[in-house]
C-alpha positions as CSV (number, residue, x, y, z in Angstrom):
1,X,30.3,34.0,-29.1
2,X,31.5,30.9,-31.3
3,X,29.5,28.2,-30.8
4,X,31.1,26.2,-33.8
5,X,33.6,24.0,-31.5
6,X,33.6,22.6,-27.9
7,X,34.6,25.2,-25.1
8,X,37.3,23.4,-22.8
9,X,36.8,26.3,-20.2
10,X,36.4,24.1,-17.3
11,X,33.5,24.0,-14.8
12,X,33.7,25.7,-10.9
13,X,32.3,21.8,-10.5
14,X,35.4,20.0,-11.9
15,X,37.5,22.0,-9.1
16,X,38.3,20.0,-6.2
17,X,37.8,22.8,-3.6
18,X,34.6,23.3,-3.7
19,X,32.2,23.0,-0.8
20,X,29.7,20.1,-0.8
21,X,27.0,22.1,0.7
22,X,27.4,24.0,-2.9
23,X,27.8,20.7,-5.1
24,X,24.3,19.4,-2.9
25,X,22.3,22.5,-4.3
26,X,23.7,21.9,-7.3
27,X,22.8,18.5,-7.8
28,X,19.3,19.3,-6.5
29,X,18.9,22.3,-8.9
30,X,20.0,19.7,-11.5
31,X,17.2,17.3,-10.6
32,X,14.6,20.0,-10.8
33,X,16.0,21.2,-14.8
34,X,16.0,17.6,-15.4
35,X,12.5,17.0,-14.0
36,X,10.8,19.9,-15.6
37,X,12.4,20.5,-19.2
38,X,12.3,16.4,-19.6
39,X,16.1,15.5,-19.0
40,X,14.8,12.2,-16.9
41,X,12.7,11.5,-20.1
42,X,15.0,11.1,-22.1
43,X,17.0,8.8,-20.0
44,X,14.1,6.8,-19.8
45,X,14.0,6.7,-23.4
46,X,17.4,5.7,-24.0
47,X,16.5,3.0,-21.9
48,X,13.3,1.9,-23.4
49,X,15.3,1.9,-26.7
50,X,17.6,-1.3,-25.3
51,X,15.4,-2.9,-22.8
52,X,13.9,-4.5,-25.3
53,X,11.3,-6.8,-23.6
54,X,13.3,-8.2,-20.9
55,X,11.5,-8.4,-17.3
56,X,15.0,-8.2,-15.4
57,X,17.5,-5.7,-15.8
58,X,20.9,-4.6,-14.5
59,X,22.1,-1.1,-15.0
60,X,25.1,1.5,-14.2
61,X,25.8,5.0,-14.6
62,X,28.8,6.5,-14.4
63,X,29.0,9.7,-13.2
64,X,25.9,9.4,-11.1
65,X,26.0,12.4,-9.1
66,X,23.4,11.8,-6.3
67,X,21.6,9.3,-8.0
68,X,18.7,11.2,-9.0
69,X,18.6,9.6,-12.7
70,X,19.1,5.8,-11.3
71,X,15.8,7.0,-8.7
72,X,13.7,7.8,-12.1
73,X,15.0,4.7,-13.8
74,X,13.7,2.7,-11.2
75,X,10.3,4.4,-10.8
76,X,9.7,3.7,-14.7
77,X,10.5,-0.4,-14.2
78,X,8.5,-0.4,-10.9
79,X,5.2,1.0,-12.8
80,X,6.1,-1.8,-15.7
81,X,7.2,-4.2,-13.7
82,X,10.6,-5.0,-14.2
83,X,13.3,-5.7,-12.0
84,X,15.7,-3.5,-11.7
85,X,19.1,-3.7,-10.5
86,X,20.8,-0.3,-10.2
87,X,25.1,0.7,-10.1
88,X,26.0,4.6,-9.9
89,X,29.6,5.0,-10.5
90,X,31.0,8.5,-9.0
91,X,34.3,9.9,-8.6
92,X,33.1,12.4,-5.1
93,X,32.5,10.4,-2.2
94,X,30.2,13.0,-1.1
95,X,27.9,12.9,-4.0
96,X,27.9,8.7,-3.5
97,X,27.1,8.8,0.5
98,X,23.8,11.7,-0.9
99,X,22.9,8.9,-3.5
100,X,23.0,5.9,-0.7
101,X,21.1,8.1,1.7
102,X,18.3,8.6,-1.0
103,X,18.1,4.7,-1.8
104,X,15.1,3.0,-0.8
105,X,15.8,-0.5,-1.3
106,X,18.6,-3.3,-1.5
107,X,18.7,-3.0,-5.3
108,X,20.9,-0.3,-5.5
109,X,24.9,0.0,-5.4
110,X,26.5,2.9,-5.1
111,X,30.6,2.9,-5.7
112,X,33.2,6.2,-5.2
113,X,35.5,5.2,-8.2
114,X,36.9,7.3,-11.6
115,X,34.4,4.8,-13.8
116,X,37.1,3.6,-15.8
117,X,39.3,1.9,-13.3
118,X,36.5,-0.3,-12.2
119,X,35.7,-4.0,-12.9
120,X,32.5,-5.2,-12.6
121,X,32.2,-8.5,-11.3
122,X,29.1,-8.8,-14.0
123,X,28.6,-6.4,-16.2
124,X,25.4,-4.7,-16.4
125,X,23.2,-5.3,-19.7
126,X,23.3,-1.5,-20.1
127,X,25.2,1.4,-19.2
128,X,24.5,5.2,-19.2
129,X,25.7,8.4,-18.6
130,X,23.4,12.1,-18.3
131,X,25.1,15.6,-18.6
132,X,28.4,13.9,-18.1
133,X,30.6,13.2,-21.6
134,X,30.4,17.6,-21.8
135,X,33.1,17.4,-18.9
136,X,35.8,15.2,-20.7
137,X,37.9,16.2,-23.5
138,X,37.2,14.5,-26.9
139,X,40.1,12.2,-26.6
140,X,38.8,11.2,-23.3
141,X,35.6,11.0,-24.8
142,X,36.9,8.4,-27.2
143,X,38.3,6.4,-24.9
144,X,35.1,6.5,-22.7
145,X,32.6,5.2,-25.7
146,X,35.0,2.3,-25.9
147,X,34.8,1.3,-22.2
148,X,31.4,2.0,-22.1
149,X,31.2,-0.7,-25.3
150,X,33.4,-3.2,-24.0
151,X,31.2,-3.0,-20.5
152,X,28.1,-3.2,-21.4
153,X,26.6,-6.5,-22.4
154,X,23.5,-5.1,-24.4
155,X,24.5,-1.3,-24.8
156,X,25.2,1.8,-23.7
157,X,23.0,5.3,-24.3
158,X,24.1,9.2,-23.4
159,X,21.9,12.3,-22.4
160,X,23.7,15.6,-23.2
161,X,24.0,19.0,-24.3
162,X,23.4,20.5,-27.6
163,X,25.8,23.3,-28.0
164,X,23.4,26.0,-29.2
165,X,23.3,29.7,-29.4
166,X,19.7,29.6,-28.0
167,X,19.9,27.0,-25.7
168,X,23.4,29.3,-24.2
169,X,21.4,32.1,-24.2
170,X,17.8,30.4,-22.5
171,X,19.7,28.3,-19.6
172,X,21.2,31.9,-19.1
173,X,18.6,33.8,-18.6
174,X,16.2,31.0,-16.7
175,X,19.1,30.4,-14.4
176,X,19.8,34.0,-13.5
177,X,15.7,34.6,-12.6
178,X,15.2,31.0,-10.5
179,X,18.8,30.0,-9.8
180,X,20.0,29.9,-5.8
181,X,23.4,28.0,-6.9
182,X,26.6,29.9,-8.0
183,X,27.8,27.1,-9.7
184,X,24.7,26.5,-11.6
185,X,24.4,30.3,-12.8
186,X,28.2,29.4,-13.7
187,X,28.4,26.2,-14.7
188,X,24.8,25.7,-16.9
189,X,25.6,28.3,-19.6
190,X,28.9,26.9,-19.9
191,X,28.0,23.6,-20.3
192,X,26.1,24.3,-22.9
193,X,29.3,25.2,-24.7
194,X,30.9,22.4,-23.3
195,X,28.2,20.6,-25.4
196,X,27.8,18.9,-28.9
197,X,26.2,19.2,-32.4
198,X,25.7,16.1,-34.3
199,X,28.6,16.0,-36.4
200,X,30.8,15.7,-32.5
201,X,28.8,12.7,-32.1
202,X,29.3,11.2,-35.3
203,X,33.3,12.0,-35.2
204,X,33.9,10.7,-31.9
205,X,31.5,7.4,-32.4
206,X,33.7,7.2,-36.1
207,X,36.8,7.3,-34.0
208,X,35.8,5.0,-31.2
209,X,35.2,2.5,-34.1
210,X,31.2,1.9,-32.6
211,X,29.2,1.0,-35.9
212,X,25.6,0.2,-34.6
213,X,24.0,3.9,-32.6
214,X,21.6,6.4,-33.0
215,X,21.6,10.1,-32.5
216,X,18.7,11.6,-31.4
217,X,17.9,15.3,-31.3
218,X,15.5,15.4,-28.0
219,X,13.8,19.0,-26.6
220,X,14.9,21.0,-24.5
221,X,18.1,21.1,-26.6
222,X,19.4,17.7,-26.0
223,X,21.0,14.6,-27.8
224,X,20.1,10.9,-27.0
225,X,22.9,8.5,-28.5
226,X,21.9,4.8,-28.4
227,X,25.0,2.5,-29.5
228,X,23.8,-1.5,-29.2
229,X,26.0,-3.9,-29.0
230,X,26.2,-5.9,-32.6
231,X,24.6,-8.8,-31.4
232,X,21.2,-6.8,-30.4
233,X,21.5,-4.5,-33.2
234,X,19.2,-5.2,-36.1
235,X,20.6,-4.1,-39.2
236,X,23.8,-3.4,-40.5
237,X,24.9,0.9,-39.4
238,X,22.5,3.3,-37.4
239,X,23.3,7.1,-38.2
């Protein structure tokens, strides 16, 4: 198998007739992998890494799924206190009415809407997406880094895939022994094609003309890319 460019085989999740009671399990099996092989980590990292030492915070992502990733964001700020105001931005109402029924307090918004046809009325200091970008083309892609730019007043970080032979071959296997989800079994492995390798990164951040980011290589088989705004970054070109 060729692992040297992204597969554009598309996901059983990016159908449109697929039955929530599937895309539920799904996103719960997602939580779990994210839980135990450090996927909320990393988001939490990426979000350390613009935070900075503010005490009050407003943040988005797009392509929030259930809002399992917003629920660990606010579980960090709440043990350092910091105030924390949460958007999740999703295209399936379904997956917005699971994240509003797992919400425990009146910091949270949860909008069904294609991310890039919305307007904040004030946009958040930082936005995010997690397994997400893997789904879009690289021109789509492009065009997503610069939204996510223009949107977000501080920055804007990313948690996804490295496209890797061994990482293909371990979500494979791990999948097939513990996995109750067809689309998971389906969808994981290919994702992992779907993925990146650095240079991806460093092509589509050249293309979106973003100067200031990071890329970060994160176990198990991740990236972390941090782009800051140039007003909050602190010297001249991150690489």
């Amino acid at each position: 198998m060729d692992f040297s460019s992204r597969s554009y085989e598309k996901e059983l999740l990016d159908r449109t007739d697929i039955p929530f009671e599937a895309i539920e399990r799904n996103m719960h099996e997602l939580d779990v992998i994210n839980t135990y092989l450090g996927g909320h980590g990393i988001t939490i990292d990426g979000l350390r890494q613009l935070i900075n030492d503010k005490k009050e915070i407003n943040i988005c992502e797009i392509g929030c799924g259930g809002g399992d990733n917003l629920i660990a964001i606010q579980k960090w700020c709440a043990k350092k206190n910091i105030l924390v105001k949460c958007i999740g931005i999703d295209i399936n109402p379904d997956c917005i009415s699971t994240a509003k029924s797992k919400a425990d307090n009146g910091e949270s918004d949860f909008i069904v809407s294609d991310y890039k046809e919305y307007i904040f009325d004030r946009k958040p200091d930082i936005i995010f997406s997690s397994l997400f970008c893997h789904h879009f083309t690289n021109d789509e892609l492009i065009l997503m880094l610069q939204w996510m730019q223009s949107n977000a007043r501080t920055g804007f970080f990313i948690n996804d895939l490295h496209r890797h032979m061994l990482a293909y071959h371990s979500i494979k296997f791990l999948t097939r022994l513990f996995s109750k989800s067809y689309l998971v079994k389906n969808d994981a492995p290919l994702s992992v094609r779907r993925g990146f390798i650095r240079r991806d990164w460093k092509d589509l951040l050249t293309m979106a003309e973003i100067d200031f980011y990071s890329i970060q290589w994160k176990w198990a088989f991740r990236w972390l890319i941090v782009c800051k705004n140039a007003e909050h970054a602190s010297q001249a070109k991150i690489r």
